[in-house]
C-alpha positions in Angstrom: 18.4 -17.5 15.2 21.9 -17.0 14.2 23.6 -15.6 17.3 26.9 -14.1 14.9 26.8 -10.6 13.0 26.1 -11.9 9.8 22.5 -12.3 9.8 21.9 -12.2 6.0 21.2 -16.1 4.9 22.5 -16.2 1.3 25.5 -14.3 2.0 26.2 -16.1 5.2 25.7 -19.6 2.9 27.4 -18.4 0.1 30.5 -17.9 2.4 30.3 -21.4 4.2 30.2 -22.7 1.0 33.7 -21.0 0.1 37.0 -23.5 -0.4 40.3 -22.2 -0.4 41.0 -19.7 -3.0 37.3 -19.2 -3.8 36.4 -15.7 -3.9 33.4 -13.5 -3.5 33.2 -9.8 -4.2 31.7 -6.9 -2.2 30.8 -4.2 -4.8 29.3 -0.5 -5.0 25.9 0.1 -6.3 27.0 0.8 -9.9 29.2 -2.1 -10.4 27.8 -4.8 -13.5 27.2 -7.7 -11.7 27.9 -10.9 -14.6 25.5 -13.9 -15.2 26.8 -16.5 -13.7 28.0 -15.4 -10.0 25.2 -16.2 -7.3 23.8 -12.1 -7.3 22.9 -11.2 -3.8 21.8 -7.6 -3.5 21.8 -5.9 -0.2 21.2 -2.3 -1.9 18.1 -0.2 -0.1 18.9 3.1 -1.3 21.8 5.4 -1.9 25.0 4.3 0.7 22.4 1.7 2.7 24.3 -0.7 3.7 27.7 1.8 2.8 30.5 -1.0 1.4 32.6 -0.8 4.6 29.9 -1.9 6.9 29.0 -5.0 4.8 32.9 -5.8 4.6 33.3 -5.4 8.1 30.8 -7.6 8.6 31.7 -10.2 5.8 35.4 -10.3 7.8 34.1 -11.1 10.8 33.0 -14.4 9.3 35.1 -15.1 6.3 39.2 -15.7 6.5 40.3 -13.5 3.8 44.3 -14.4 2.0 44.1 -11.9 -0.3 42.0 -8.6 -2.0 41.8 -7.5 -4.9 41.0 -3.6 -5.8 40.6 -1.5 -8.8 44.0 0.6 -9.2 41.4 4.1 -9.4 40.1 3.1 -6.3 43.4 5.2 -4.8 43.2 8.3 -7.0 39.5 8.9 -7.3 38.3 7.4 -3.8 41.7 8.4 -2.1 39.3 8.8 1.3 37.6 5.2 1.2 41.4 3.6 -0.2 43.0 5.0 2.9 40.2 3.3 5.1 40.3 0.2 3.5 43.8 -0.6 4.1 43.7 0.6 7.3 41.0 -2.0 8.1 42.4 -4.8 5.8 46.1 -4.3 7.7 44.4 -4.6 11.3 41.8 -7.4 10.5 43.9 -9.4 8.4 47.4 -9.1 9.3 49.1 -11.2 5.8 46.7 -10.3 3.7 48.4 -9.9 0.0 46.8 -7.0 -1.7 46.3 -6.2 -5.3 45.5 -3.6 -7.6 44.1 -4.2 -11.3 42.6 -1.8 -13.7 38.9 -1.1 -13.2 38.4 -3.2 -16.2 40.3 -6.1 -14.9 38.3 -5.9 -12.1 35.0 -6.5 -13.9 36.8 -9.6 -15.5 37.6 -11.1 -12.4 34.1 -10.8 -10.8 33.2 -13.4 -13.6 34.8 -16.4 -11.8 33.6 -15.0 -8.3 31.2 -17.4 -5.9 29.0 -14.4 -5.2 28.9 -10.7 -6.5 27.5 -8.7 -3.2 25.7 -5.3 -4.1 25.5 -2.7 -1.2 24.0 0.7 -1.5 27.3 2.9 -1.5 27.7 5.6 -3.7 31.4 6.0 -3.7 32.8 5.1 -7.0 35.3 2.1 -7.0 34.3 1.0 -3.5 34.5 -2.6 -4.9 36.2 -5.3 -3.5 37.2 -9.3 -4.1 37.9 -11.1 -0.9 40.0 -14.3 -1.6 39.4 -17.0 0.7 42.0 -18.4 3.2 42.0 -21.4 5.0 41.9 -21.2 9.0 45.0 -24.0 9.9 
């Protein structure tokens, strides 16, 4: 047995698997997931698992350069915005963050390794982690 937090298998393979620049995304309960990304859907009912304890968990094991956010995250979700740079600023110190339009978003998802789907209810609680390297 896995002796790390992550205890998921695909998600935990999925982010092995990740090269520099690859990206995944960690993603609300309403977002569209596209064909194509690997679709791995952690969602047991409303806000189980809640988005900020599956990204906790997926930064304890992946080394994140960069995030990527919708830009109504901070007006609609101001709460969950303020939390999620709070955590992003102590967990990963130079980590380059930015902010696209909700539709934007969607786009980029397309080209992600892995679309996660949690149970949270909050809208725009949706997130692409960019993978660093660790040297």
């Amino acid at each position: 047995m896995k002796k790390g937090r992550l205890l998921n298998s695909e998600l935990s393979y999925e982010i092995a698997k990740l090269g520099h620049t690859d990206h995944i995304c960690i993603g609300d309960a309403g977002l569209p997931i596209p064909n194509g990304p690997k679709r791995i859907d952690l969602a047991v009912e409303k806000n189980v698992p809640t988005f900020m304890g599956t990204l906790d968990v997926v930064l304890s094991e992946m080394q994140v350069e960069e995030v990527v956010v919708a830009e109504e995250m901070k007006e609609v979700s101001p709460e969950l915005y303020t939390e999620l740079m709070k955590v992003l600023e102590e967990r990963c110190s130079k980590v380059v963050v930015k902010s696209v339009s909700h539709e934007g978003f969607k786009a980029i998802t397309r080209e992600s390794k892995a679309v996660v789907r949690t149970g949270e209810c909050t809208p725009y609680a949706n997130i692409i982690l960019k993978s660093g390297v660790v040297f």
